[in-house]
C-alpha positions as CSV (number, residue, x, y, z in Angstrom):
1,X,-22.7,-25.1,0.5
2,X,-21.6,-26.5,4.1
3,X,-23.3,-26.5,7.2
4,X,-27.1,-27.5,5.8
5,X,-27.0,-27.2,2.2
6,X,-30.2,-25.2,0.5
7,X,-33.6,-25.9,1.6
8,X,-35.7,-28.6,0.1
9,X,-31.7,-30.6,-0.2
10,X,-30.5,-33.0,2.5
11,X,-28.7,-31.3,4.2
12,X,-26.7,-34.3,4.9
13,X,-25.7,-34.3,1.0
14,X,-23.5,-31.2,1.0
15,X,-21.8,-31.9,4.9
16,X,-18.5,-32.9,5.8
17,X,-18.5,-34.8,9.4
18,X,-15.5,-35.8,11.8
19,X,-16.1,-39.4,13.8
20,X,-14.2,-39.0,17.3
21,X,-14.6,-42.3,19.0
22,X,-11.6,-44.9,20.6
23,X,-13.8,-47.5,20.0
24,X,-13.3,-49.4,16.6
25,X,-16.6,-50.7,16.1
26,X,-18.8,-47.3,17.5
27,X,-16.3,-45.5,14.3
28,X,-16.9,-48.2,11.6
29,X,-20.7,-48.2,12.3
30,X,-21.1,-44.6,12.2
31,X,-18.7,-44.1,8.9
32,X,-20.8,-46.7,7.1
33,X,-23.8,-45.0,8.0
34,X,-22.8,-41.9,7.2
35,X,-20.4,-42.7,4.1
36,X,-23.1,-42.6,1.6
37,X,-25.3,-39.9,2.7
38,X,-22.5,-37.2,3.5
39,X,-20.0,-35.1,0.9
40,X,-17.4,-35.9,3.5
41,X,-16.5,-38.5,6.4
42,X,-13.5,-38.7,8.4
43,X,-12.5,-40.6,11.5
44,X,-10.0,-40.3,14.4
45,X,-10.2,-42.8,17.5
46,X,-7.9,-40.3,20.0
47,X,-8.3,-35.9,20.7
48,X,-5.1,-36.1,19.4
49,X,-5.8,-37.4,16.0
50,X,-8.7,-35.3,15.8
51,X,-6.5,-32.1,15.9
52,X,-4.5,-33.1,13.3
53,X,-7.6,-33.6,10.9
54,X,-8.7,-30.2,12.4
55,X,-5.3,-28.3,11.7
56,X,-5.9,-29.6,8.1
57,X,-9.3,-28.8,7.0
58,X,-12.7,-27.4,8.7
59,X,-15.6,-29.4,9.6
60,X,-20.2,-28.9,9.4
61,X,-20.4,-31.3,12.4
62,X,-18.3,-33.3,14.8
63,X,-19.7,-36.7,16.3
64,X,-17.5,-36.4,19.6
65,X,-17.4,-39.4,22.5
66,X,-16.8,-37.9,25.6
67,X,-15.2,-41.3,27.6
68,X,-11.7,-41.9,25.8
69,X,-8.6,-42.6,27.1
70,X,-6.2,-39.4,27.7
71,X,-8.7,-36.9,27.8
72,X,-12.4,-36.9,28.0
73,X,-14.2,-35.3,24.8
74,X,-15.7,-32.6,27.0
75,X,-12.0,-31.5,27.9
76,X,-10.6,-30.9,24.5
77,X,-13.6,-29.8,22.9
78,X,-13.7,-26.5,25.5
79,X,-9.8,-26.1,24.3
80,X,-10.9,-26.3,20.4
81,X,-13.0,-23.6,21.1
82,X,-10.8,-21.5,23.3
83,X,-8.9,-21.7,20.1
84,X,-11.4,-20.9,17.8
85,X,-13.3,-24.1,16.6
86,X,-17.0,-23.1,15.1
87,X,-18.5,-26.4,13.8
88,X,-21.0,-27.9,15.7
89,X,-20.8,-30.9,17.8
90,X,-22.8,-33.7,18.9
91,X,-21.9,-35.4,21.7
92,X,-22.1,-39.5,22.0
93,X,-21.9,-40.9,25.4
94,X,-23.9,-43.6,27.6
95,X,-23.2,-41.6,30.6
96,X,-25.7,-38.4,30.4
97,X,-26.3,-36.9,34.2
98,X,-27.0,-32.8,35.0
99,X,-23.5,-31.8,35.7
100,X,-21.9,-33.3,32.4
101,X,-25.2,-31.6,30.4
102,X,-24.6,-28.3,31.7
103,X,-20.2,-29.1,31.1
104,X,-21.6,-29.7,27.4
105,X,-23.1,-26.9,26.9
106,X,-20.4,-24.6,28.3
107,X,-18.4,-26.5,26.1
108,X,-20.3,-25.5,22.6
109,X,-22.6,-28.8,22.0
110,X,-25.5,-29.2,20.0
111,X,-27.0,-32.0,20.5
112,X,-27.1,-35.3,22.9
113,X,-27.2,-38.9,21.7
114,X,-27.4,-41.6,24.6
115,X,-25.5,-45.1,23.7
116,X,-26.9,-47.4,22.4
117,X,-28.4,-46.0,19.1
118,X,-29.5,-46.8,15.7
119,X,-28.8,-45.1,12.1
120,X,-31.8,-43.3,12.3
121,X,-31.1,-41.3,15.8
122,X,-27.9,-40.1,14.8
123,X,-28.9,-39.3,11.2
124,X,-31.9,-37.3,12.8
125,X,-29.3,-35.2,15.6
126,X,-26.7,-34.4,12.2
127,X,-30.1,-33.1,10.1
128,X,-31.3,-31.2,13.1
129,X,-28.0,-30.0,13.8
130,X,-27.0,-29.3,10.1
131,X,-30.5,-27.7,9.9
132,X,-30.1,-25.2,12.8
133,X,-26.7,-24.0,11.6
134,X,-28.1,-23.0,8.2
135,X,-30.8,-20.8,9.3
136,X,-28.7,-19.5,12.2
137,X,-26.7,-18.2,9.1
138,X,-29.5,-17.2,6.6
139,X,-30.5,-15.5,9.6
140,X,-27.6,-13.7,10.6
141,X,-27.1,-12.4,7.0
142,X,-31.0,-11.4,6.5
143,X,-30.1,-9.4,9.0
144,X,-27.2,-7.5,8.3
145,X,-28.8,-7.1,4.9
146,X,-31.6,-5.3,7.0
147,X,-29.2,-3.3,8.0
148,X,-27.6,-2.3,4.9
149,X,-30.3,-1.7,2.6
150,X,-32.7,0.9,3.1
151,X,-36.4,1.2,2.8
152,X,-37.6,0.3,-0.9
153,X,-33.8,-0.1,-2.0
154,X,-34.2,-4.1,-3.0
155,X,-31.3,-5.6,-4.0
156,X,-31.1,-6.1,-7.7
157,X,-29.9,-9.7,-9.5
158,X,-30.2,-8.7,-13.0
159,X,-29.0,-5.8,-15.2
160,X,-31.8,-3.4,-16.5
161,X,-31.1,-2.3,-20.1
162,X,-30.9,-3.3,-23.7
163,X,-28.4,-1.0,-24.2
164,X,-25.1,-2.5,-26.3
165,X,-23.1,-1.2,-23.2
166,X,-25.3,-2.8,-20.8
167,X,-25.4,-6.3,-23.1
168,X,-21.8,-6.7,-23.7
169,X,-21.4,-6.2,-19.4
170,X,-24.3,-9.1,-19.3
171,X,-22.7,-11.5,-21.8
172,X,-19.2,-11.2,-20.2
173,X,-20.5,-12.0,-16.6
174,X,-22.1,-14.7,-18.0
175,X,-19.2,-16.4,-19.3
176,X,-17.5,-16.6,-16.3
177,X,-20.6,-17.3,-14.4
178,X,-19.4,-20.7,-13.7
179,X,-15.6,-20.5,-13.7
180,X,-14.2,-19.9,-10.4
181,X,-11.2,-16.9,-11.1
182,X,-11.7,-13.7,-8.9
183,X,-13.7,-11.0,-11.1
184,X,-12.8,-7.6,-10.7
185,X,-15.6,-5.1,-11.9
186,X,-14.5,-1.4,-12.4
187,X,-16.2,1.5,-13.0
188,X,-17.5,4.9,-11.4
189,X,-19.0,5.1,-8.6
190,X,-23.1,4.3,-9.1
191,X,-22.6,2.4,-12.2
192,X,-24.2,-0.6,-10.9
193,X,-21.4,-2.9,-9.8
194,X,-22.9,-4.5,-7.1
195,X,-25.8,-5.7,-9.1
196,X,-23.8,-7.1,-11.6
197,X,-21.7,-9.2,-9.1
198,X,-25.2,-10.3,-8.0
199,X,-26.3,-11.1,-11.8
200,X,-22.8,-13.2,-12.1
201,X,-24.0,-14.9,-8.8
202,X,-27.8,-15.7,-9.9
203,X,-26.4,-17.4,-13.0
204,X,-23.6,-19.5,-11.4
205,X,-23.8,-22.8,-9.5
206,X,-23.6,-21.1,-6.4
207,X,-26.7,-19.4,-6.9
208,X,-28.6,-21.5,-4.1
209,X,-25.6,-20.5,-1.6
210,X,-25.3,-16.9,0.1
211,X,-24.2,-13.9,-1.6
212,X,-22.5,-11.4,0.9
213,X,-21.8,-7.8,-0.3
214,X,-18.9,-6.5,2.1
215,X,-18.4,-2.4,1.8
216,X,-14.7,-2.4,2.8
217,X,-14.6,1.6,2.7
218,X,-17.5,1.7,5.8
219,X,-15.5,-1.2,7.9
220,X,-12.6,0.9,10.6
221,X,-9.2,-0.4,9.2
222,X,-8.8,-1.9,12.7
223,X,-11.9,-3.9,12.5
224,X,-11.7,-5.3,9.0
225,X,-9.9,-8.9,9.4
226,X,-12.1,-9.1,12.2
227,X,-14.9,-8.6,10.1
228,X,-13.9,-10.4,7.6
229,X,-12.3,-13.8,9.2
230,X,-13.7,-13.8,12.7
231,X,-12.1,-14.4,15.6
232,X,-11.5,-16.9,18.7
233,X,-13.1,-16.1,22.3
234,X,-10.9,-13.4,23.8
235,X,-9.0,-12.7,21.0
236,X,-9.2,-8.7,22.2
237,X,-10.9,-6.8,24.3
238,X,-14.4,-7.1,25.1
239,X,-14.4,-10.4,22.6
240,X,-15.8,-12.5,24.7
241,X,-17.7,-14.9,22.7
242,X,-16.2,-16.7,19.7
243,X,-17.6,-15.3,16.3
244,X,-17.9,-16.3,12.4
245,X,-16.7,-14.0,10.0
246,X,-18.2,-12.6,6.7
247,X,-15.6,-14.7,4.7
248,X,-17.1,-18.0,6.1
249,X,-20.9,-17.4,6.4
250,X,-20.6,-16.9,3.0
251,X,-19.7,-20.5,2.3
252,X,-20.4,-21.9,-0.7
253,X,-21.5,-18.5,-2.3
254,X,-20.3,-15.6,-3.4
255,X,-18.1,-13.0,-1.8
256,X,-18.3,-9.3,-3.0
257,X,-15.6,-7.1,-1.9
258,X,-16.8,-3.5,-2.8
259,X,-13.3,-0.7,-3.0
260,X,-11.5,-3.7,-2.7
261,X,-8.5,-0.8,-2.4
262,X,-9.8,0.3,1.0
263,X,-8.3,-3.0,2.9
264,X,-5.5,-2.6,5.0
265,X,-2.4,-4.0,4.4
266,X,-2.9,-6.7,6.6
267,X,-6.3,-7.7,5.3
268,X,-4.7,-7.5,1.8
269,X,-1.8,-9.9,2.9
270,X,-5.0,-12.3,4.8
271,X,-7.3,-12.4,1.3
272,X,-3.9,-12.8,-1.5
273,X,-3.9,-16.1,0.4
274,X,-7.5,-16.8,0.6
275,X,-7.8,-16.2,-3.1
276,X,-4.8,-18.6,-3.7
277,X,-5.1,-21.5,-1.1
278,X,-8.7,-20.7,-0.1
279,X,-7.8,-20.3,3.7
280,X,-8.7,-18.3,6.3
281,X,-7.2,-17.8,10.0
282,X,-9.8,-16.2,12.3
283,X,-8.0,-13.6,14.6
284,X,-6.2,-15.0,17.8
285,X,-6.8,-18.4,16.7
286,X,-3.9,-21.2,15.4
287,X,-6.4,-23.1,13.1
288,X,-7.1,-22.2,9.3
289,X,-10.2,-22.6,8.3
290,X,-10.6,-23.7,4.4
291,X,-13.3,-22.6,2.6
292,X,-15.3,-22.8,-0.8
293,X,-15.7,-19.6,-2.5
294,X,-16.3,-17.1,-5.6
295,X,-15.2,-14.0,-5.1
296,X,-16.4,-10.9,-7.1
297,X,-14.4,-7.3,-5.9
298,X,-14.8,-4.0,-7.1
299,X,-13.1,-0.5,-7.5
300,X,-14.8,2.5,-8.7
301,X,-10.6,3.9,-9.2
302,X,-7.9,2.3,-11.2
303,X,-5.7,-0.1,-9.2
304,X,-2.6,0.4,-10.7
305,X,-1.7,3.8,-9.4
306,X,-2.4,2.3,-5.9
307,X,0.3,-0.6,-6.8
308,X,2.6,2.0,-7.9
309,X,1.9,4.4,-4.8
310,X,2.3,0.9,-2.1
311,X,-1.2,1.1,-1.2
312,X,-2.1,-2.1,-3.3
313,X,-0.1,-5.1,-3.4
314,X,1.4,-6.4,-6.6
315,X,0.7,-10.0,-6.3
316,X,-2.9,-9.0,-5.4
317,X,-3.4,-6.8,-8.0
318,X,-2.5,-9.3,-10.6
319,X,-4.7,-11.9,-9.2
320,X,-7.4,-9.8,-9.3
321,X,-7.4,-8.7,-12.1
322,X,-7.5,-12.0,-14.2
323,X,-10.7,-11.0,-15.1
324,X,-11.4,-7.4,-15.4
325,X,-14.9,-5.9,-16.3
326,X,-15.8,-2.5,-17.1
327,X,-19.3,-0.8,-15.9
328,X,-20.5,1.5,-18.6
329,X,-21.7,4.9,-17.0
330,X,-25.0,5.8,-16.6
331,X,-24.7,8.3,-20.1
332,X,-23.1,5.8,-22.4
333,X,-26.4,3.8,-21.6
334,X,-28.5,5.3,-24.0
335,X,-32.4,5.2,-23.3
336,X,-31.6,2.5,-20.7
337,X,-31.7,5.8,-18.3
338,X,-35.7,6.0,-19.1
339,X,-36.3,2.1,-18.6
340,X,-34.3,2.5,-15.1
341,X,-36.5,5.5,-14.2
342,X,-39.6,3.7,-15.1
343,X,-38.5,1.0,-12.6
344,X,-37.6,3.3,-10.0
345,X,-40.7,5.1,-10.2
346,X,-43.0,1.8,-9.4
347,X,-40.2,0.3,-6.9
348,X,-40.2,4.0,-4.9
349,X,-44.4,5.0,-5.2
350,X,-45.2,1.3,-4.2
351,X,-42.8,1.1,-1.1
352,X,-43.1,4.9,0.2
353,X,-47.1,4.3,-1.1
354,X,-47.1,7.8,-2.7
355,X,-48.7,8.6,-5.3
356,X,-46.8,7.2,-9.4
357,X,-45.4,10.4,-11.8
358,X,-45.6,10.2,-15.6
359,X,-42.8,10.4,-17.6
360,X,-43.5,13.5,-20.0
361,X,-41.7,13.6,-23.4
362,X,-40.0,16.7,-22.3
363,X,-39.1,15.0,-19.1
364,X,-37.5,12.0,-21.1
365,X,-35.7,14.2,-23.3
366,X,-34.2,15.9,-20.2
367,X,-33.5,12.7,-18.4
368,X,-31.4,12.0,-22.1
369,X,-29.9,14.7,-22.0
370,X,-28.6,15.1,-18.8
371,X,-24.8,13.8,-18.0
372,X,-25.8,12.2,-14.6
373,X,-22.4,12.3,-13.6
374,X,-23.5,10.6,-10.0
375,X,-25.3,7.8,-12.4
376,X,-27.5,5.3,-11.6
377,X,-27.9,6.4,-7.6
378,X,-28.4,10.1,-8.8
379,X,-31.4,9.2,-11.2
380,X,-32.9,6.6,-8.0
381,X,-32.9,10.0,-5.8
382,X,-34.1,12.1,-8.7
383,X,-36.8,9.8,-8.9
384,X,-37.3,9.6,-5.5
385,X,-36.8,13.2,-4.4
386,X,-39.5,14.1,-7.4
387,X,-42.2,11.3,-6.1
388,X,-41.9,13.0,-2.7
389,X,-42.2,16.5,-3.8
390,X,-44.7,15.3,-6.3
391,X,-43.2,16.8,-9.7
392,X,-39.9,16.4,-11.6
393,X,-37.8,19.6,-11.0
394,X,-36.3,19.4,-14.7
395,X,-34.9,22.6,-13.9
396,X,-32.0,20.9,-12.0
397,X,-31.2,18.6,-14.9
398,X,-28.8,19.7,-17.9
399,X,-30.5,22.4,-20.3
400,X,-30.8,22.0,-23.8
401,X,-27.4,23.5,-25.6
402,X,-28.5,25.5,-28.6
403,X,-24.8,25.0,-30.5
404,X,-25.1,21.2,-30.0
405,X,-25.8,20.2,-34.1
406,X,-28.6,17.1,-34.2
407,X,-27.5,14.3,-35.7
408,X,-30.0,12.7,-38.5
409,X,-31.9,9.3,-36.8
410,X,-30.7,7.3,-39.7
411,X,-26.7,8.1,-38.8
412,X,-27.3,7.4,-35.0
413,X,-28.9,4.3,-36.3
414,X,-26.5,3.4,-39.0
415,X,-23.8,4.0,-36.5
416,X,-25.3,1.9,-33.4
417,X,-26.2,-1.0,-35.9
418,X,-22.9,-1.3,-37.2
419,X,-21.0,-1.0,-33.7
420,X,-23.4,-4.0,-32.5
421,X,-21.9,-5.7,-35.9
422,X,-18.5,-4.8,-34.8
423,X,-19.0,-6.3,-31.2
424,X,-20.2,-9.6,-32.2
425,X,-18.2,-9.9,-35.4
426,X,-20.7,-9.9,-38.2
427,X,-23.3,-11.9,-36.1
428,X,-26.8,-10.3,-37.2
429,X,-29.0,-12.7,-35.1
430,X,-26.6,-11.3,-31.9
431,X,-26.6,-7.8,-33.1
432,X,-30.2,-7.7,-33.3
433,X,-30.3,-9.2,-29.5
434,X,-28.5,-6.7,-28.3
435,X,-30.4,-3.4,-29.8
436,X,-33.6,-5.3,-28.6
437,X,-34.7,-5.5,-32.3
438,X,-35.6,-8.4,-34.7
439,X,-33.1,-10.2,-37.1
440,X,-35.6,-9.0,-39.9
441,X,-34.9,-5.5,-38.9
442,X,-31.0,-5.6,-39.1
443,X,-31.2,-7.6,-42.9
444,X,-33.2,-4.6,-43.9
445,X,-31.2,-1.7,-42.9
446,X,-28.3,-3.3,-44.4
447,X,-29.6,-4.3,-47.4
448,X,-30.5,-0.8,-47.7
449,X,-26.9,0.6,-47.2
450,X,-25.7,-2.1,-49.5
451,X,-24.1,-4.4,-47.2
């Protein structure tokens, strides 16, 4: 990712930097320091020049003189802001006193390096500065992820279940795991979609970068391209600071659009071309802003109707839906509902500290049974509701029906074995993986049917 890289990397190694300098020599010395150690290095010698670089692609770091002819650094650098610039700078200048210091930082610098200097002093400002701008954004999204989860609700990066439903869902995500096409995941509500897009992005090559979850439904129409892109320093009322957007503190990562059909028109128009030319334009700004990301987007309702209806555009729908993958519900899980209560009961007792429940056989049978037609969030607050009150009200759950005929073990058996055959096309060793039994197991049953 941009703007620091991971921790433990150099954050040098994953930065692009812009070299703003008249002087010929000042730009070759700092481009052949930095050439080698940096993802990307460009130079300009005038302001002017550096807009154009700046209209074209975004930058970690800028390594700004502030004497040039035309117009001092200081100058243009407070109208690159004013217009929505939010890279970090680093000023370069043998001419330091109070008043240009406090100029700088009006003007949005980081960091001060006095002429003359060696390799080392400016390689130690772009780490520092590099370094600052990643926690400053592992910060910012810590806490908005505060915000968003509640107590004891951790967020999930791996499907729970061995169920054939649940496998087939894991072995698709991780096929595209490290392709980068848009994947749409659909399914009800509760079915787990947002810890599948964070299973796709644990198993990707983006799994050291950020994973933001954005809840399109919660964000006011009116607010959601400002959410989502940012905007420039007075871009509306009471904006009076310039600020980042979800889209690009999530650089490098993974985006996760959830009811990707609550977006407004106008964010719909704004992320068609992100997905295509992976471009943003903060709001009330002239600059695009390119960035590098995976996006992941849900819907818990079929998009087409909303296509058909206006609500969704075309082009959008068929560029999301590329890739298209269906969350099982809760009830075509199978017993996966028991190992999903078993984890919420020790996730809920040890972060509420209340005291664990056992799982009764007529309390599993009821959890089975039961159609749990909010799914996976209505068996968490069963669980939970039950650890607080101390029992499990089976009484609320689906009674036994007395005309329902039993099916023999062996048929359920013979008929899951043979579906997991189906699914991986006569594969025993893969069938056996995904009923979570041996290879040994799955010869004998079919030598036993005569197959």
């Amino acid at each position: 990712m941009g703007a620091g890289g991971t921790p433990g990397q150099d954050p040098l190694a994953s930065a692009s930097v812009l070299v703003v300098d008249d002087e010929p020599g000042m730009r070759h010395f700092l481009v052949k320091t930095l050439e080698p150690l940096c993802r990307r290095v460009d130079e300009a010698a005038t302001a002017e020049g550096a807009s154009v670089l700046l209209r074209q692609r975004q930058y970690d770091v800028m390594v700004l003189d502030n004497m040039m002819p035309g117009q001092r650094g200081l100058d243009w650098l407070a109208e690159q802001r004013f217009r929505g610039g939010f890279g970090d700078t680093i000023m370069i200048t043998a001419y330091a006193d109070l008043e240009t210091a406090i100029e700088a930082v009006r003007a949005g610098v980081s960091d001060f390096v006095l002429k003359p200097f060696r390799s080392n002093q400016i390689l130690t400002a772009l780490r520092r500065c590099l370094e600052i701008a990643r926690l400053r954004r592992e910060n910012r999204l810590l806490l908005r992820e505060l915000e968003t989860v509640g107590l004891g609700k951790r967020r999930r990066t791996e499907l729970v279940g061995a169920s054939a439903a649940v496998s087939e869902v894991r072995t698709l995500l991780e096929r595209v795991a490290n392709v980068p096409t848009p994947v749409l995941l659909t399914g009800p509500c509760g079915s787990g979609k947002e810890v599948a897009a964070r299973h796709l992005h644990a198993r990707s090559a983006r799994a050291s970068g950020p994973f933001v979850a954005i809840q399109c439904g919660s964000i006011p129409n009116e607010m959601i391209e400002v959410e989502l892109f940012g905007h420039s320093a007075g871009a509306f009322p009471g904006a009076k600071d310039a600020r980042e957007g979800l889209l690009a503190s999530a650089a490098g990562g993974t985006v996760f659009l959830d009811e990707v059909a609550e977006l407004s028109p106008g964010a719909q128009n704004a992320l068609l071309r992100v997905l295509e030319d992976g471009v943003i334009r903060p709001v009330g700004t002239e600059r695009d802003q390119q960035l590098d990301l995976r996006f992941v987007l849900s819907s818990s309702r079929p998009l087409l109707p909303a296509v058909e209806s206006g609500a969704f555009r075309e082009d959008l729908y068929f560029r999301t839906t590329v890739v298209e993958i269906a969350m099982p519900s809760l009830r075509e899980r199978g017993t996966d509902i028991l190992e999903l209560a078993e984890l919420f009961l020790s996730e809920i007792s040890a972060a509420h500290s209340l005291p664990k429940l056992d799982l009764s056989p007529a309390l599993r049978s009821a959890l089975l049974r039961h159609d749990w037609p909010g799914n996976i969030r209505e068996l968490r607050n069963f669980i939970e509701r039950s650890l607080i009150f101390g029992h499990f009200p089976i009484e609320t759950l689906s009674a036994p029906s007395s005309d329902a005929p039993i099916t023999p073990l062996e048929d359920l058996e013979r008929r899951e074995i043979l579906r997991a055959l189906d699914l991986t096309g006569g594969n025993r060793s893969e069938a056996a993986r995904l009923l979570g039994v041996s290879r040994k197991t799955i010869d004998r049953k079919c030598a036993a049917w005569g197959f």
